[in-house]
C-alpha positions, 0 to 999 in steps of 0.5 A, a space after each residue: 354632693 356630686 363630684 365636678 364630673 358627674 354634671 353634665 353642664 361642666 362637660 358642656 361648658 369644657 366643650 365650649 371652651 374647646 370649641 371657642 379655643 378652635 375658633 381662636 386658633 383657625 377662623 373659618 368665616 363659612 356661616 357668616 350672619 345667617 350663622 348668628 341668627 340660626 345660632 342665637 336661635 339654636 341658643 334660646 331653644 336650648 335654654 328653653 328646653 333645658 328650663 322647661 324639662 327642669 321645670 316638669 321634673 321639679 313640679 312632679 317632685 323627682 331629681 333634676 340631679 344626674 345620677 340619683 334615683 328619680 321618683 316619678 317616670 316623666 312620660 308627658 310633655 316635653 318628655 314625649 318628645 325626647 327621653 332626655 330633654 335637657 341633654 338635648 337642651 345642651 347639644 342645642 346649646 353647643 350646636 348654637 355656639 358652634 354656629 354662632 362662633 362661625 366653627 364649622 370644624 367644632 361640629 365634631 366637638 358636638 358628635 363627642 359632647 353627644 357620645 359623653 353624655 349619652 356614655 357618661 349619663 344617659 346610659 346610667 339613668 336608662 339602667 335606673 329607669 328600667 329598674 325603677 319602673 320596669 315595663 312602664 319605663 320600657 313602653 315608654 323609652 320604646 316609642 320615644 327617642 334617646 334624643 328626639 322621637 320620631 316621628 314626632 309623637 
């Protein structure tokens, strides 16, 4: 069982909070409307991807769980697109709440959601990766982006 700070949804949950706790404390009011709608957007898409991400993994039979060793290098589908879909899930999540809340001073509390996992999760995984998969894992993680490849494929 993985302690409470070796999952990464606790830490997005805490960076809500912090970013929710700013809004309450200094209300800005600079997105207005359209921040809502980019928000939800912003939101759902997070959701999605998180979801699907997971649900590639579970159907090639390897470890949604951080820190475990995986059994299959995720290569295709959303995994071509970004090396770590389901943090980038997250940041979306985060970055919709911050637009939706109306927190243009949260976006640092983003930047740092982003240092943390890549830090805390990423790092470790890639270390396992390379070491599981060798020059397949170095391929791959070489025209594919950390967050999101560019250009596009």
């Amino acid at each position: 069982m993985p302690k409470l700070t070796d999952l990464p949804q606790v830490w997005l949950a805490l960076s809500l909070g912090l970013v929710w706790g700013l809004d309450a404390l200094v209300p800005w009011g600079l997105f207005g409307p359209s921040g809502q709608w980019v928000g939800a957007a912003l939101i759902g898409l997070g959701l999605a991807l998180m979801l699907a991400a997971a649900g590639q993994m579970i159907l090639r039979r390897t470890t949604v769980i951080p820190k475990t060793d995986p059994a299959v290098l995720m290569t295709g589908g959303l995994f071509r697109l970004s090396r770590n879909p389901i943090y980038l899930g997250d940041a979306l999540i985060l970055a919709g709440a911050i637009l939706w809340w109306d927190v243009p001073h949260g976006v640092p509390v983003l930047i740092g959601f982003m240092a943390l996992i890549q830090h805390r999760f990423i790092m470790d995984e890639e270390t396992r990766l390379r070491r599981a998969f060798g020059p397949a894992y170095q391929a791959w993680s070489q025209k594919t982006g950390r967050w999101i490849a560019w250009p596009f494929g």
